[in-house]
C-alpha positions as CSV (number, residue, x, y, z in Angstrom):
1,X,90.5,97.2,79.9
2,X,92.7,95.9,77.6
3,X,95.3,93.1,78.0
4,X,98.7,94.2,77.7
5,X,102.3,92.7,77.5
6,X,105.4,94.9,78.2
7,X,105.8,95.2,74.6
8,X,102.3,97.5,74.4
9,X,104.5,100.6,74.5
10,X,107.7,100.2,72.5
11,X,108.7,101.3,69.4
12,X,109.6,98.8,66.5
13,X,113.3,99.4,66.2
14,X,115.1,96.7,65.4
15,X,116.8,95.3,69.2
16,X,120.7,95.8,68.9
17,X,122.6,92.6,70.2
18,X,123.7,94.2,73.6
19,X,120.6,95.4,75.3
20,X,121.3,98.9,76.8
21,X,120.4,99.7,80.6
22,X,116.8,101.3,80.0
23,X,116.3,105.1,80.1
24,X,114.2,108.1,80.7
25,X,113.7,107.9,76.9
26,X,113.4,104.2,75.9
27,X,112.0,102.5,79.0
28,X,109.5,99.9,78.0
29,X,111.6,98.8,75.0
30,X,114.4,98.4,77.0
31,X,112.8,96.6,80.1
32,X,111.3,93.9,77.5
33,X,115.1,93.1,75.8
34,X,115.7,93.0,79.7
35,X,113.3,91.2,81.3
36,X,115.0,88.6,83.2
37,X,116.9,91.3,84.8
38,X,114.0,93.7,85.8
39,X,112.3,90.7,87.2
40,X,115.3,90.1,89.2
41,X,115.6,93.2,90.3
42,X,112.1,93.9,91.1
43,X,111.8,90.7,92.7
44,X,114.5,91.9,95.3
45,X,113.2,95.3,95.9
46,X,109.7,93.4,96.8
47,X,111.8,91.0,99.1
48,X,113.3,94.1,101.2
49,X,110.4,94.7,103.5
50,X,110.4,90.9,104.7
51,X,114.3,90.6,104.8
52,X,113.8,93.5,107.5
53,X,111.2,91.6,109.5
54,X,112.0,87.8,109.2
55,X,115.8,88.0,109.1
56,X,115.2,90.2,112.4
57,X,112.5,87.3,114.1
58,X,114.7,84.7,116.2
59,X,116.5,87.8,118.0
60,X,113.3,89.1,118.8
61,X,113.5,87.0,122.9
62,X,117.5,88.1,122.6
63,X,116.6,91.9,122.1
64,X,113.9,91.8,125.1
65,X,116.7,90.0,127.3
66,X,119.9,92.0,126.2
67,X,117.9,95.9,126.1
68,X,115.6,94.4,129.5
69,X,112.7,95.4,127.7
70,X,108.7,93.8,128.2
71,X,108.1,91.4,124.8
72,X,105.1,94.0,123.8
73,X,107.6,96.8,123.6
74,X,109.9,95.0,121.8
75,X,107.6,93.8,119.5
76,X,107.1,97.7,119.1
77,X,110.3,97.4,116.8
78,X,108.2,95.4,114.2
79,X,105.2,98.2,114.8
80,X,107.2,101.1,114.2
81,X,108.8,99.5,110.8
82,X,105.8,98.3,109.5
83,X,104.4,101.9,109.9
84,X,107.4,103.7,108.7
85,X,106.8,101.7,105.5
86,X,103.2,102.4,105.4
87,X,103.8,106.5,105.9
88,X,106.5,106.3,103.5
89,X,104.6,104.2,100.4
90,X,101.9,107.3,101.1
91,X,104.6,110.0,100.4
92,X,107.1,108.1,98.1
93,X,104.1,107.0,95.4
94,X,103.1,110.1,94.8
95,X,106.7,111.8,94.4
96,X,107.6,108.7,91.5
97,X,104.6,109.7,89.9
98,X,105.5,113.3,89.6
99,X,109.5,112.6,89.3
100,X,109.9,109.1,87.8
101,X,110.4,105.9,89.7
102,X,114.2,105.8,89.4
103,X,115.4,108.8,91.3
104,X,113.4,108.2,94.6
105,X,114.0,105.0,95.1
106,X,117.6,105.5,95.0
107,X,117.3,108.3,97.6
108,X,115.2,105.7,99.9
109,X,117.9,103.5,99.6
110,X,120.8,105.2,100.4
111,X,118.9,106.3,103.7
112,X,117.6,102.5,104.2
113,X,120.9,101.5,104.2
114,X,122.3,104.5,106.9
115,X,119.3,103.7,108.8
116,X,120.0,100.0,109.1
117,X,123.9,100.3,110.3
118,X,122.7,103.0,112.6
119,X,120.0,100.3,114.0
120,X,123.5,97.7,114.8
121,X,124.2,100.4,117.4
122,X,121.0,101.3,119.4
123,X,122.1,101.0,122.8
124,X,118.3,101.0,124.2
125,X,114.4,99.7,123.0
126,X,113.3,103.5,122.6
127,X,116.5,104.3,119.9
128,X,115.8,101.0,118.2
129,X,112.3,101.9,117.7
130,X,112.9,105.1,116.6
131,X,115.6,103.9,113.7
132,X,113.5,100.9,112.5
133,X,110.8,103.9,111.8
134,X,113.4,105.7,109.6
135,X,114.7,102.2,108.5
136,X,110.9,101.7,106.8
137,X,110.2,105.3,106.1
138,X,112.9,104.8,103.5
139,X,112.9,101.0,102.7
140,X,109.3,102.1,101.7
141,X,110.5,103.2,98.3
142,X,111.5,99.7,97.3
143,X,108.0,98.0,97.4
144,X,105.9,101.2,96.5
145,X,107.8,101.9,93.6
146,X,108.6,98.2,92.5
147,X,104.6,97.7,92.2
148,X,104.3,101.0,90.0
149,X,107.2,99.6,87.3
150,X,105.2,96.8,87.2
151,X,102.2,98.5,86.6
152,X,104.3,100.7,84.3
153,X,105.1,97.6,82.2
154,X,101.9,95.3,82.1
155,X,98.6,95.3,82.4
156,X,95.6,92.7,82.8
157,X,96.5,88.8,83.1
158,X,99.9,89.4,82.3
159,X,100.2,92.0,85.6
160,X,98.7,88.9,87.9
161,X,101.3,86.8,85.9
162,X,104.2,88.9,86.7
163,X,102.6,89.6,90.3
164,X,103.2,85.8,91.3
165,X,106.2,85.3,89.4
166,X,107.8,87.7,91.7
167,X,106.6,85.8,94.6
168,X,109.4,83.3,93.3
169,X,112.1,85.8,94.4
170,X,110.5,88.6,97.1
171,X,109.0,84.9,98.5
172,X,112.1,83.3,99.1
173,X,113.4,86.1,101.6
174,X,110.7,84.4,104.3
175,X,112.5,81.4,103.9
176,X,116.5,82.3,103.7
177,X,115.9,85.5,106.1
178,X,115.1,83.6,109.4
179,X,117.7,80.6,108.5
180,X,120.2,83.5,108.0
181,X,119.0,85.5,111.3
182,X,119.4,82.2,113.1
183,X,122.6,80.9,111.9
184,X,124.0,84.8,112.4
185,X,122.9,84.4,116.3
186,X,125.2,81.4,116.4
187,X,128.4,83.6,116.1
188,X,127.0,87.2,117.1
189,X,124.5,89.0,119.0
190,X,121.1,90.3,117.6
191,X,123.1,93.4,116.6
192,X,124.9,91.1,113.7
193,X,121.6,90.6,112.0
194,X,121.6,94.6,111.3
195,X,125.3,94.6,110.3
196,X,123.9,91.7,107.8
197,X,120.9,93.9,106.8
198,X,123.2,96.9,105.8
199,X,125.2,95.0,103.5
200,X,121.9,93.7,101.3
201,X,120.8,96.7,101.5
202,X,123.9,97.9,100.0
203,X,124.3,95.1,97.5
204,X,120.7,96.0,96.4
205,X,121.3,99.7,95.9
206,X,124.6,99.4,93.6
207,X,122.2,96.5,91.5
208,X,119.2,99.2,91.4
209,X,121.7,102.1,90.1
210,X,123.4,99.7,87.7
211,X,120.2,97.9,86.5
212,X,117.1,99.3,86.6
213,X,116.4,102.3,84.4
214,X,113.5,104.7,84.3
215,X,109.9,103.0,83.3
216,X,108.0,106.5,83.8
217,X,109.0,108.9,80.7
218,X,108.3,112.4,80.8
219,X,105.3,112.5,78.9
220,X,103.5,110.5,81.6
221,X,104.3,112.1,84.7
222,X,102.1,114.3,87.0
223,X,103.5,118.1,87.0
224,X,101.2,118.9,90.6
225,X,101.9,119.6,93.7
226,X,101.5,118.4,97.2
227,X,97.1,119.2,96.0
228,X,97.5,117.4,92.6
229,X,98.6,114.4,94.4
230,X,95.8,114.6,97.5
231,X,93.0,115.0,94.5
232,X,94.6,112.1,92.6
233,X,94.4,109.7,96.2
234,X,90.7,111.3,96.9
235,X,89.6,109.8,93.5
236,X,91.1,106.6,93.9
237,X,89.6,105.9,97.5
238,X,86.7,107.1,96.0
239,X,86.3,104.2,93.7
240,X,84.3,101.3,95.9
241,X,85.8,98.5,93.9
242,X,89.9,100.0,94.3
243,X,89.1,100.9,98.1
244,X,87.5,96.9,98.1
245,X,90.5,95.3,97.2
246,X,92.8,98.0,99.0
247,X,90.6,96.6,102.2
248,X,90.9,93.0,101.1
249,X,94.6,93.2,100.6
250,X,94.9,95.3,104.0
251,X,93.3,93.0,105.9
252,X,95.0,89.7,104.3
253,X,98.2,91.7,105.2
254,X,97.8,92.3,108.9
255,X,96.3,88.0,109.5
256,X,99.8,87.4,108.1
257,X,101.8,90.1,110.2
258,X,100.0,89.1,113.2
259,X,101.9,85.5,112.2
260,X,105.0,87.5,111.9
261,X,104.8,89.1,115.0
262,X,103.5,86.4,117.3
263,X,105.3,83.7,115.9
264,X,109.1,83.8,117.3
265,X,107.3,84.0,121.0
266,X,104.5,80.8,120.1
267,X,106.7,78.9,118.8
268,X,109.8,79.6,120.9
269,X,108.9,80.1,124.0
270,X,105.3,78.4,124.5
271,X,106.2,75.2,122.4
272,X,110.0,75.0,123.0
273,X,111.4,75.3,119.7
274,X,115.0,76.7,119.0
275,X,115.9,79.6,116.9
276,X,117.0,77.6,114.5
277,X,114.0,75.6,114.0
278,X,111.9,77.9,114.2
279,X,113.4,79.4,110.7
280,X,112.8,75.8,109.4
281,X,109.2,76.2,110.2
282,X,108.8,79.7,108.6
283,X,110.6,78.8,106.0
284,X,108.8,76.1,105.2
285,X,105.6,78.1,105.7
286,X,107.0,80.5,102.7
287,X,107.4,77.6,100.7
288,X,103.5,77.1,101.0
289,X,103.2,80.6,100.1
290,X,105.3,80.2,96.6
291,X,104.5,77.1,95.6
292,X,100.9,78.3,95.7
293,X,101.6,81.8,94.7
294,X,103.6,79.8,91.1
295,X,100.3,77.6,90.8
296,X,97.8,80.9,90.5
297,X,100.1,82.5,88.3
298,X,101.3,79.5,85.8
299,X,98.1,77.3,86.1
300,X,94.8,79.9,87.1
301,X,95.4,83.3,85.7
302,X,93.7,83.4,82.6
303,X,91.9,80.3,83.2
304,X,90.0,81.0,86.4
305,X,88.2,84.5,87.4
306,X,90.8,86.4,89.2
307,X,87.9,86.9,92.0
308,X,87.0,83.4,92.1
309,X,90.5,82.4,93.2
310,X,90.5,85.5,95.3
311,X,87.4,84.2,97.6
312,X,88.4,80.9,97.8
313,X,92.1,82.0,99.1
314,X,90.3,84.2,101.6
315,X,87.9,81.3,102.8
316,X,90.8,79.1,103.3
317,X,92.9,81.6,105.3
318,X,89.5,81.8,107.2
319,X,89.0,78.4,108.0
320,X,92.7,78.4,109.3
321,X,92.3,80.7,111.6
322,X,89.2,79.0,112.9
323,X,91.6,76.1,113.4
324,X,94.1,77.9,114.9
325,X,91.7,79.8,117.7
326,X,90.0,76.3,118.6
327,X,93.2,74.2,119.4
328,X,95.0,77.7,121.2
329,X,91.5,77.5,123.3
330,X,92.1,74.2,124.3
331,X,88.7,72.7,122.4
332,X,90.5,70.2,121.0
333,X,92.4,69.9,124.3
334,X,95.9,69.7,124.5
335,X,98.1,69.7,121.0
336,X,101.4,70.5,120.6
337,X,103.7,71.8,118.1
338,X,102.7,69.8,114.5
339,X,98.7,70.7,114.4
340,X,99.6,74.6,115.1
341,X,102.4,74.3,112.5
342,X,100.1,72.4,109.8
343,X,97.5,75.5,110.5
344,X,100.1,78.4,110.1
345,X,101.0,76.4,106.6
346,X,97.5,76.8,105.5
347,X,96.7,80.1,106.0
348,X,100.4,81.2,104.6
349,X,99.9,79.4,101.4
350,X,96.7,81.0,100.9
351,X,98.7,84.1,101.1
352,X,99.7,82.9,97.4
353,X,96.7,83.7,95.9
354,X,95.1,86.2,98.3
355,X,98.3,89.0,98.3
356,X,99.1,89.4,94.3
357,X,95.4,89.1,92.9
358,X,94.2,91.8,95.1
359,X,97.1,94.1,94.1
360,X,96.4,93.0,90.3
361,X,92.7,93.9,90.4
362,X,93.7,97.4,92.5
363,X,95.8,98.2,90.3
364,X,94.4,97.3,86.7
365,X,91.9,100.0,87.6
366,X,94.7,102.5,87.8
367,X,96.8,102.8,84.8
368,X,97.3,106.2,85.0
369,X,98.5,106.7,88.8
370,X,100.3,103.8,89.4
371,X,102.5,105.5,92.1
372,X,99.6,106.8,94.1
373,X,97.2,103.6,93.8
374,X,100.7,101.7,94.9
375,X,100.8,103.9,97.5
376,X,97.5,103.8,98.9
377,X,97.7,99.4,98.1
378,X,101.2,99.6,100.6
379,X,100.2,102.2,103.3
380,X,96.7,100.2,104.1
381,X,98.6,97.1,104.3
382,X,100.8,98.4,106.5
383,X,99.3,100.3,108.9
384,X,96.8,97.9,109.5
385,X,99.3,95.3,109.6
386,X,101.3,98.0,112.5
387,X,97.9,97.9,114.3
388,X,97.4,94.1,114.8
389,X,100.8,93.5,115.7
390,X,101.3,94.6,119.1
391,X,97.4,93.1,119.9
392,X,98.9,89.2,119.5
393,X,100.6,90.3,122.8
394,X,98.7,91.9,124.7
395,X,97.8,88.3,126.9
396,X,101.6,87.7,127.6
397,X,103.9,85.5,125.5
398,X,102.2,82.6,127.3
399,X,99.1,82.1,125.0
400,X,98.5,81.9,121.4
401,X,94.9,82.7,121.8
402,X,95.5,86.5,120.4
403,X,97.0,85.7,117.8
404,X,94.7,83.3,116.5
405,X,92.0,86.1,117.6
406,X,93.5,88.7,115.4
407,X,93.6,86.9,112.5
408,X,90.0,85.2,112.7
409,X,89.0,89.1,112.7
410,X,91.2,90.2,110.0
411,X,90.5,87.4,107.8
412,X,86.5,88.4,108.3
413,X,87.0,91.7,107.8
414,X,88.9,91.3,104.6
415,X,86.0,89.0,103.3
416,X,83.2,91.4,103.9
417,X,85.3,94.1,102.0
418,X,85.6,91.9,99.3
419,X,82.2,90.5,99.1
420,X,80.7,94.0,100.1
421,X,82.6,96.6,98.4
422,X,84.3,94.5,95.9
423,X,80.9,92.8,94.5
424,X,82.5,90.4,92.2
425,X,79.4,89.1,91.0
426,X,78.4,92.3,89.2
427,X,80.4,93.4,86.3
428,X,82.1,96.6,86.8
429,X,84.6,98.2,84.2
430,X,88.4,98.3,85.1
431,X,88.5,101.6,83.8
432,X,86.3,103.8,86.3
433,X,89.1,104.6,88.9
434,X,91.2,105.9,85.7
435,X,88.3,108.6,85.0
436,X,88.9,109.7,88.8
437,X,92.4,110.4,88.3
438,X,92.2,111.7,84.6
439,X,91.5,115.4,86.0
440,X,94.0,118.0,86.9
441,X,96.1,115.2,89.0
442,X,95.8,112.8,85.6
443,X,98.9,112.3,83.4
C-alpha cells in the first residue's frame, strides 16, 4: 500500500487566506489548511474515554463507602462503561461509514453529555451502573469515529505518525484526569467529579460542532443496510493478519485496564497512599506512556519495522508483569510502594508503542471501511478490557496478586496473536482486507 499524507486527496486550488471549517464537499483539503486544529480536536475526542475512567479513579473507595456497596460491584461501574463503549464503537462505526463521521458523533455526544449529569445523581450502585453503560454507549462515538477521520486522512507511516502524535493530547487526560478527580474530592463528594465530566463533555461537543467538518464525502460512503455492514465486519475478521492485530491490541488493552481498575484499591488501600498521590503516580505512569509513545512516532516510524517495535513493546509489558506477579507473591519478600510503582511505569510506557502501532497496521489494511475496521479495533479492546476488570478483584482489595495475574495472561495472549496470527516475519500485502470489503458492503 501506498504512503499517503493528508494532502493525497485534495484538489489543487489555490488555499484562500482564512481556511474555511471543512465540509461534506471539501474535506481533505480543508482538514490539511487545518491541521493543527483537527489534531486538536481529534486528540480530545481520543482523550474522552480515559477522562471517564481516570478522572472517576480516587472516588472509586468513596463510592463503595457512600452507596455501601462490595469493591467488586463498584468496580462494576468501570465494567459496564468500558462495555458500553465496546457495544457502541460496534454500532456507531458502521453507521459513520454509511452516514459520514460528523453527524453521529454529534448525536453520541449530546447523549454522553445527558448521560454524565444524570450519573451526578444516581442515588444507588445498580443506577450508576446502568448510566455509566449509556454514558459509554454514546461516548463510544468519540474514539470510533476519531480513529476513522484519521484513517480518512492518512495512510501508511504518516497514520503511525499521526497515531502517536495524538498520544500527546488523548495521553495527557491519564495524567490531569486523576489530579483533577483528586483535587475535586477535596471540596465535594464523588458526585462532583460527574458534574466536572458534564462540562468537558459539553466544552468538547460545541468544539466538535464548531471545528471538525465532514472527512467522509458522499462518494465514499456505504449505501447498505444493517447486512451490508455485517458482510463488511465478516470480511474484515476474516483477514488473519487484521483479526492479529485486533487480538494484539485487545489484549494490550485489557493488561492496562486491569491497571486501571486495580490500581486506586493497590495503591490506596494496600500500600497507604492518598488520593492525591495516587494521581501523582498515574500521572506520572502516563508520562511514561507519552514520552515513549512521541519517541516511536518522531524517532522509529519510518526507521524501524512497525512490527519490530511492536514485539519488543509487547516483550517489555511482558517482563513487567512478570515483575509485578513475583514481588505481589512475596518471592522477592516484602517490598513496598517504589518497586510496584517502577513496574506499573514499565509496562505503561510500553503502552507507547504497543496501543497506536497495532491500530496503524489494523487499519492500513482497511482503507475502504475505516468505520467498521475502527469499530471492530474499539469493541475488542473493550470488551476484553470489561472482562478482566472485575477479575483483579475477585481476591479482595487486600492482594495485588490478580492483578498482576491478569496482566501476565493478557500480555501472553496478545503475543501469541501477534506472533501467531500476525506472522510478521512473512510478507503479507496491506491490501488483502481491502478486497474483503470491496464487495456489495465496499464503497
Amino acid at each position: 500500500m501506498s504512503e499517503r499524507g493528508p494532502a493525497t486527496a485534495a484538489s489543487h486550488d489555490s488555499s484562500p487566506a482564512s481556511p474555511p471549517v471543512p465540509t461534506a464537499s471539501t474535506p481533505l483539503k480543508a482538514a490539511r489548511r487545518t491541521s493543527l486544529l483537527v489534531t486538536f480536536v481529534l486528540g480530545g475526542l481520543t482523550a474522552l474515554p480515559p477522562l471517564s475512567m481516570d478522572m472517576y479513579l480516587p472516588a472509586l473507595p468513596q463510592v463503595t463507602d457512600a452507596l455501601n456497596s462490595p469493591a467488586a460491584t463498584i468496580q462494576l461501574t468501570l465494567t459496564a462503561c468500558l462495555a458500553g463503549m465496546a457495544m457502541g464503537q460496534l454500532v456507531i462505526g458502521p453507521m459513520s461509514d454509511k452516514w459520514g463521521r460528523r453527524r453521529p458523533l454529534l448525536i453520541g455526544m449530546l447523549v454522553y453529555v445527558l448521560a454524565t449529569a444524570i450519573c451526578a445523581l444516581a442515588p444507588t450502585a445498580e443506577l450508576l451502573i446502568a448510566f455509566r453503560l449509556l454514558q459509554g454507549l454514546a461516548g463510544a462515538a468519540a474514539i470510533v469515529i476519531a480513529r476513522a477521520v484519521v484513517r480518512d486522512l492518512y495512510d501508511g507511516e504518516e497514520m503511525a505518525r499521526f497515531f502517536s502524535t495524538l498520544m500527546l493530547i488523548s495521553g495527557a487526560a491519564p495524567i490531569i484526569a486523576p489530579l483533577i478527580g483528586g483535587q475535586v474530592l477535596r471540596f465535594a463528594d464523588w458526585r462532583g467529579v460527574f458534574v466536572v465530566l458534564t462540562v468537558v463533555g459539553a466544552a468538547l461537543t460545541l468544539l466538535v460542532w464548531r471545528a471538525l467538518g465532514e472527512t467522509l464525502p458522499p462518494e465514499r460512503r456505504h449505501t447498505g443496510g444493517v447486512g451490508s455492514a455485517l458482510r463488511t465486519m465478516r470480511g474484515l475478521l476474516g483477514d488473519r493478519v487484521f483479526a492479529g492485530y485486533t487480538l494484539t491490541g485487545g489484549f494490550a488493552f485489557a493488561a492496562l485496564f486491569s491497571y486501571i481498575s486495580a490500581s486506586p484499591f493497590v495503591i490506596q488501600e494496600i500500600y497507604g497512599a492518598s488520593p492525591q498521590a495516587f494521581s501523582l503516580l498515574f500521572g506520572l505512569n502516563s508520562v511514561g506512556l507519552i514520552l515513549v509513545g512521541q519517541i516511536n512516532g518522531k524517532l522509529l516510524v519510518g526507521r524501524v519495522s512497525l512490527d519490530k517495535v511492536l514485539a519488543v513493546g509487547l516483550a517489555v509489558v511482558t517482563v513487567a508483569a512478570v515483575a509485578l506477579l513475583l514481588m505481589s507473591t512475596g518471592v522477592f519478600g516484602k517490598v513496598g510502594l517504589t518497586p510496584i510503582a517502577a513496574a506499573l511505569f514499565v509496562l505503561m510506557s510500553a503502552m507507547g508503542v504497543v496501543l497506536p502501532n497495532t491500530n496503524a497496521q489494523a487499519l492500513m489494511r482497511t482503507p475502504h471501511a475505516a468505520g467498521s475496521a475502527s469499530a471492530l479495533l474499539g469493541t475488542t479492546s473493550f470488551l476484553v478490557g470489561a472482562i478482566a476488570s472485575p477479575l483483579v478483584g475477585i481476591a479482595g482489595e487486600d492482594t495485588a496478586v490478580p492483578m498482576a495475574l491478569v496482566q501476565l495472561v493478557c500480555a501472553v495472549l496478545a503475543l501469541s496473536a501477534f506472533f501467531g496470527l500476525c506472522r510478521p516475519w512473512q510478507t503479507t500485502p496491506a491490501t488483502s482486507a481491502t478486497s474483503a470489503t470491496s464487495g456489495p458492503a465496499g464503497v
